[in-house]
Structure formats: structure tokens, C-alpha cells
N, C-alpha and C positions, 0 to 999 in steps of 0.2 A: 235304215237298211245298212247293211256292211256292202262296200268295196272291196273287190277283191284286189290287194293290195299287198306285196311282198315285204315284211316290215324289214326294215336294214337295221343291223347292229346299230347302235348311239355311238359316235366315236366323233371326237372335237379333235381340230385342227386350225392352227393359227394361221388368221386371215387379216389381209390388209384391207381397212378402210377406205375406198377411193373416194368418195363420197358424202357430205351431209348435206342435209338439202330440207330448209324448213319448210314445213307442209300448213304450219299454225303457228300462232305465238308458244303451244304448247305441245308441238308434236315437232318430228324431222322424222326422214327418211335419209335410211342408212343403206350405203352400196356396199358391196366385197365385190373385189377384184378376185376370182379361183382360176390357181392355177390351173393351165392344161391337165397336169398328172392328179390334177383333184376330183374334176369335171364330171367324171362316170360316178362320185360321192357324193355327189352336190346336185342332181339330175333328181328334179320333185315334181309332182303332182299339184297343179293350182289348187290352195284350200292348206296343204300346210305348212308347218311353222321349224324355224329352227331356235337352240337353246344358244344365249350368248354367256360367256363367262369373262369374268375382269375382276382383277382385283382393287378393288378401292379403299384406300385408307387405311390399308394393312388386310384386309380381309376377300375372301374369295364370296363375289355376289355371282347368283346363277337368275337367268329370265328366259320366259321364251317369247321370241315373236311370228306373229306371222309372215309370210312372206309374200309382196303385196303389188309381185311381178307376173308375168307369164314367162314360162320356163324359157330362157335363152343360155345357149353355150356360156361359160366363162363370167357370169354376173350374178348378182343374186342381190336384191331391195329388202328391207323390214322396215316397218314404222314405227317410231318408241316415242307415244306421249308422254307424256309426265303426271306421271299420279302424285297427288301429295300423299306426299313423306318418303315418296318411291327413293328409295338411295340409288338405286341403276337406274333408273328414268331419268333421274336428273342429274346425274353424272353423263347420261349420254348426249339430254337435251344442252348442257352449258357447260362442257370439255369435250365431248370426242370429236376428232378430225379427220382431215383425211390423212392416212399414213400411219395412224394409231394400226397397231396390230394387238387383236384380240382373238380369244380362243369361241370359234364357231360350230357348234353340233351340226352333223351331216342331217339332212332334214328328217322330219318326223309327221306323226300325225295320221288319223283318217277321216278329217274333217275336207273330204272329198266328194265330188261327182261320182254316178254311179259308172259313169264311163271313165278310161285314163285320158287323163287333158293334159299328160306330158308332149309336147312338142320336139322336145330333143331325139327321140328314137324311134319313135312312130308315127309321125303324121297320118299315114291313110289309115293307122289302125282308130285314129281317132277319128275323123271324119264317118269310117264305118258303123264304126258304135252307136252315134250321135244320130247316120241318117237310120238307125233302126226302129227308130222314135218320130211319126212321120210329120209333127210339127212341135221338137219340143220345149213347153215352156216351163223357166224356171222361175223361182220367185225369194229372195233374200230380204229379213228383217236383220236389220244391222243396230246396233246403237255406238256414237263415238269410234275411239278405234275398232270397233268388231266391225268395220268397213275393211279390214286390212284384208283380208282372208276374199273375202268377194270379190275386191279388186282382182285379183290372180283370177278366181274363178269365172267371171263376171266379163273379164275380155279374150280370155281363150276360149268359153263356149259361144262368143255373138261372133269369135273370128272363123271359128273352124267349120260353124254350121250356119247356114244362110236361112236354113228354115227354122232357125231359133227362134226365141223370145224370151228376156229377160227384163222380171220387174223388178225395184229394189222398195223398201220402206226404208229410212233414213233416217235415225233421231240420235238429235242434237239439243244443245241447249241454246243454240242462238246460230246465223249462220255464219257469224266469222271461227266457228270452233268446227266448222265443217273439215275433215281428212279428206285429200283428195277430190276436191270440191273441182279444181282446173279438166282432173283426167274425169269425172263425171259428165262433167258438160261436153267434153269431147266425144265419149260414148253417144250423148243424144245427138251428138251432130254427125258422127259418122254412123250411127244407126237407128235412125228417126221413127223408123216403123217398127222397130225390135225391141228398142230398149227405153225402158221410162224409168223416172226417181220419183219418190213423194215424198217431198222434206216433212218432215213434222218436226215443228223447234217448241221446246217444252218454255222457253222463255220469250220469247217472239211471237208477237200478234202477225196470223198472216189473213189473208182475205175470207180464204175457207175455213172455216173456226174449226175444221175437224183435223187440219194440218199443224192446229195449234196447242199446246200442253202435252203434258205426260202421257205416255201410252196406256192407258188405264183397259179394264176390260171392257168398261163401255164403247171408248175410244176405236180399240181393238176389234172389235165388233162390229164399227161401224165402218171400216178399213174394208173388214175380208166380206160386209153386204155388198158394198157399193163402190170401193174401187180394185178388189180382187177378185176375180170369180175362182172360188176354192176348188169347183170340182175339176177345174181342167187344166189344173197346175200338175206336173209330173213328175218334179221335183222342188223342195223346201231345203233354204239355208236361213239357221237363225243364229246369229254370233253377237254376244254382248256378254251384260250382267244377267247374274242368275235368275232374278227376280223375270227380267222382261223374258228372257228365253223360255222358261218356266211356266208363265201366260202363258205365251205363242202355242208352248204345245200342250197345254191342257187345250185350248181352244180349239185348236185343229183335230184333236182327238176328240173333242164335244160334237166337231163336224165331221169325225168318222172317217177323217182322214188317213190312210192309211199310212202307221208310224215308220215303215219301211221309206216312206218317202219324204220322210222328214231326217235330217242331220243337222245336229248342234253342235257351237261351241261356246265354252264357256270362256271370257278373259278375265272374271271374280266370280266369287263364290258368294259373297258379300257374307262371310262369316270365317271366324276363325276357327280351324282344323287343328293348332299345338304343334304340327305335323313339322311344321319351319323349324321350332324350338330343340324338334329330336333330331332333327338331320345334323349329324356329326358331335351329337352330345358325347361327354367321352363317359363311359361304362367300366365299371369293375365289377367282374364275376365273382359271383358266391361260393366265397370260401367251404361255405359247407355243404354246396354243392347242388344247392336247388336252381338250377339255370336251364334254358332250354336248349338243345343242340340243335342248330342251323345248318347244314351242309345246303351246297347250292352250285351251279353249273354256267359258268360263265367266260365266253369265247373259248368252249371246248373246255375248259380247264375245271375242275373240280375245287371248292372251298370250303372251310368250314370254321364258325365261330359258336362260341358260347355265349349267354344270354341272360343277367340274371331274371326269374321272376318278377320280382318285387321293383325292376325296372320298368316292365311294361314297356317296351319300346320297342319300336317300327323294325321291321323286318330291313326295313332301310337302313336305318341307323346301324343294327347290328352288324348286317354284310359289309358298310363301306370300314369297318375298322381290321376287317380281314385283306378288303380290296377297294382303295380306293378310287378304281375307275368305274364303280358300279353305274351304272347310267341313272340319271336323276337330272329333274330340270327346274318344275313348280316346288314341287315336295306338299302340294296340299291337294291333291287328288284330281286335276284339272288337268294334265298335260299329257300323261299315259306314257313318259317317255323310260320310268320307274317300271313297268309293266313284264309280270313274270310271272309263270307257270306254278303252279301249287303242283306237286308230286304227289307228296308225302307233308299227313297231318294236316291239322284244323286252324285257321285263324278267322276273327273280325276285323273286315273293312269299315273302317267308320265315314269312308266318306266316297263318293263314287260318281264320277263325271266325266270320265275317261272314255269307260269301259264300255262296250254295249253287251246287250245280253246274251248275244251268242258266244261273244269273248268268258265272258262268267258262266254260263255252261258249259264251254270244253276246261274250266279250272285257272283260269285267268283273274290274276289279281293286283290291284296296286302295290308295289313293298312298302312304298311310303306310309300308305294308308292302312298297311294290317300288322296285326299284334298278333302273336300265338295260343293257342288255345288249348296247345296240344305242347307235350315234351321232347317230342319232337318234329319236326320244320323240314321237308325238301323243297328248294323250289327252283326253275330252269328261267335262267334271265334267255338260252339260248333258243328256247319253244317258239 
């Protein structure tokens, strides 16, 4: 399903680190202190994420993470594990501190509830939303960090609604690599009738053999017989790799679930897109003229760059060498922060994990992910 959700322009602002705080041997959580005059920028929805920029070693790295707080005035959490080979992972996991000032994207995303679970401006309109659901229950498969995102969401709907209930499935690879393993157990003890975990650890022998190994579809299956009951769940969050998210909802689609009530996110694609490699490639137009023309609409202002054919390259690439604040975060078709209107002319998305499909029927595209197909390109970053 889409929330209805007012998207905010992408615009980074340098913010001070107050905070790091290890969550694992391989993970931390990162605080920002925001300014008062920032606060109405920084004011998000549990479920999404903001993009961090830093330059490292001579070079400008872009990541996004989620944000893995409930909305409070003035603060704002993410958690950054560390991927191997991740160059920003592991620059943030083993140098950043507190008082490091780096550039922070105002939040994004619509990996949300169907209600607003913002706490900063409306409380009663949240509670309202929530009792209009007369006992509602939600249900999160997470894997490793795609726990980040359910945190936020996860303790603002068991806080705001008394008549909630919230289940999680939890896979790890053992449980000292658990995220957020402390504020989980918290949840079960300040809401013991509301809120349950079911660890499954793909490396750990645990009592229940069904809590133990990979989430396979057998596995899975034997999850949603006998410790979920599918039909009277009213809402579905699944955040990981592509692979499990991927399961989860063929499966629930096999059970005729309806997809409106299912939301995903993806934190890998577990495949490579190119998409990294075009972002800021430098381009020289064809001298004889075979190029595509891009105009394009971007905070009000009007652009336009030339293209050659025989380039083939992103709709992204192309814009940032006219405007280099074009908004971009993944660059591999996952984060939707790249997200802009087609107007005018044809292109192929080659990859697509952002979008939902009502966004691609009103003409909604990723730049990163699309190539032209047409000679010439309108597209509104401002839609």
C-alpha cells in the first residue's frame, strides 16, 4: 500500500555527531544533535531513513540509513554496520566520533505505517488513526540491520496505541550479532502482552529447531502455520536482503494476502546494478551530434544537458554534470531518494525497488536506474 506522505525536497545539512554508541562488535549507533532552526527539516516518520555524506580519502562516499529512533524534537539515531568492503561502514564503525561534523540528507523514504507515526506535530492525530483499527496488529520480518527501521516503527505504534500488537521475526547469524538486542528486551518487558520477538539464528542451535537455520521456504512456512496467524495481521513490514524480502512476499501473496498490506525494504539487492560506476562518470558529447537532450525541473529552476548515445548512461549521471545537487543517495535503485517525474519521452528502468506501482503509473521513475530511449528526456525532480 502507499502512505500518504508529503515527499520533502532532498537537501543535506551539516550536522554534529553527539554520539557513537556500539550496538555489536560490528555495528554502532550514530546520534546528531539538530539544530533548533533545523528541526521542522528533520521532523520524520518511524520506518524512514536519511542519506549520510563524508568524504573519505580524498573522495565523496554517499549511504543511507535508517533511522532507528521515535521522532523526538532536536535528535535524530541511525545504525551503521559494517559490510565487508563497505568503505563508509567502516570508516564510521572505526573513526567517527562525537563532534565529527558531516553532511546529513533531511529524511526520506516511504517505508512507513499506514498511519503518520510522527510524534513531533500531531500526537492526537496519531492515536486517532491508529484507534480506527479496533485491535491493530502488526507483524515485522527483519534480517540483521533491517531491524533498524522497525525499531522506530516498532516502539511508536506499542506507545501510541494500547490496543496494539506487534510481532517481530528476527534473523541473525548467532546471538551476539543481534542489533538492538538491549531495547528489544525492553519492549518485552514494558509490553509483555503486546509485543513478542522469535529469534531464528541461522548459526545457533536453539531448543526449537524451527528457530534454528536459514529462513528457507520451508522454514518460512512453517513460521506463518504455527507461530503467526496470517489472516489477522493488518499490517506487514519486511526489511532485509533481497533474497528473504523476496520470499516473505511471494509467500504471503501465495496466502492471498493482500499486497496493499504488505511494505518492504530493501538494505541490498544482493546483485550488481553498474548504476554506482555511472554516478558522476565524466561524459563528452558527440561532436556530431547524436546525443540525447535532457531538460529537467529542479527546485523551481529549469536545466538542461546533452547526452551522448553511445554513452548510455543514467539519467543521473547526466543531470549531476549540469547540477550537482541533484538529489541521489544508493545510486542502485533501492533508496528512491533519486526519484523524478518523466514528462516528456521514453526510457528503461533496469532496476526497481523503490517505487511502488502507483508511483510508476502516474510516470514516476528512478534517474539512477533509467536510460533514454527517446531523443529526447523531460523529467520534474520537483513532482
Amino acid at each position: 500500500m502507499t502512505a500518504s506522505l508529503k515527499k520533502k525536497k532532498a537537501t543535506f545539512n551539516t550536522l554534529k555527531v553527539s554520539k557513537v554508541r556500539p550496538l555489536t562488535d560490528n555495528a554502532v549507533e550514530v546520534s546528531f544533535d539538530i539544530p533548533e532552526e533545523l528541526q521542522d527539516d528533520y521532523d520524520y516518520v518511524p520506518g524512514q531513513y536519511v542519506a549520510l555524506r563524508a568524504t573519505i580519502d580524498g573522495q565523496e562516499h554517499r549511504r543511507s540509513y535508517s533511522i532507528c529512533d521515535v521522532p523526538r524534537p532536536g535528535r535524530l539515531r541511525v545504525a551503521i554496520k559494517r559490510d565487508r568492503g563497505g568503505i563508509f561502514s567502516t570508516w564510521a564503525n572505526d573513526t567517527l566520533e562525537a563532534g565529527t561534523e558531516i553532511d546529513v540528507m533531511n529524511p526520506q523514504g516511504a517505508f512507513i505505517s499506514k498511519t503518520h507515526l510522527t510524534g513531533l506535530n500531531n500526537p492526537e492525530v496519531i492515536r486517532e488513526e491508529i484507534a480506527k483499527l479496533s485491535n491493530p496488529h502488526l507483524v515485522a520480518v527483519a534480517a540483521g540491520s533491517g531491524i533498524t527501521p522497525i525499531m522506530a516503527i516498532a516502539q511508536t505504534v506499542l506507545a501510541e496505541s494500547e490496543a496494539s500488537t506487534f510481532e517481530l521475526i528476527f534473523a541473525n547469524k548467532g546471538g551476539a550479532g543481534v542489533m538492538f538486542a538491549e531495547e528489544i528486551g525492553d519492549l518485552k518487558d514494558k509490553y509483555p502482552t503486546r509485543f513478542a520477538v522469535h529469534h531464528v539464528l541461522s548459526r545457533e542451535q536453539r531448543v526449537n529447531p524451527l528457530f534454528s537455520g536459514r529462513i528457507d521456504a520451508e522454514k518460512l512456512q512453517s513460521l506463518l502455520d504455527n507461530v503467526i496467524r496470517t489472516e489477522t495481521i493488518d499490517e506487514w513490514f519486511l526489511c532485509g536482503p533481497f533474497e528473504l524480502v523476496q520470499l516473505v512476499r511471494d509467500e504471503l501473496n501465495s496466502r492471498k494476502v493482500d499486497e496493499q498490506a504488505v511494505r518492504y525494504e530493501l538494505f541490498t539487492t544482493g546483485k550488481p546494478t553498474g548504476s554506482q560506476q555511472q554516478t558522476g562518470r565524466e561524459v563528452e558529447v558527440d561532436p556530431e551530434g547524436n546525443n540525447v537532450d535532457i531538460t529537467f525541473n529542479l527546485d523551481g529552476l529549469s536545466g538542461s544537458v546533452e547526452s551522448p548515445e553511445s554513452a548510455n548512461e543514467t539519467l543521473l549521471n547526466a543531470t549531476l554534470r549540469a547540477r550537482p545537487d541533484v538529489p541521489f543517495a544508493c545510486a542502485g535503485g533501492v533508496c528512491g531518494t533519486c526519484r523524478a517525474k518523466l514528462v516528456e519521452g521514453e526510457v528503461e528502468m533496469a532496476e526497481n525497488f523503490a517505487l511502488e506501482k502507483d508511483e510508476i503509473d502516474a510516470g514516476y521513475i528512478l534517474t539512477c536506474q533509467s536510460r533514454p530511449k527517446t531523443s529526447t528526456i523531460k523529467v520534474d525532480f520537483d513532482a
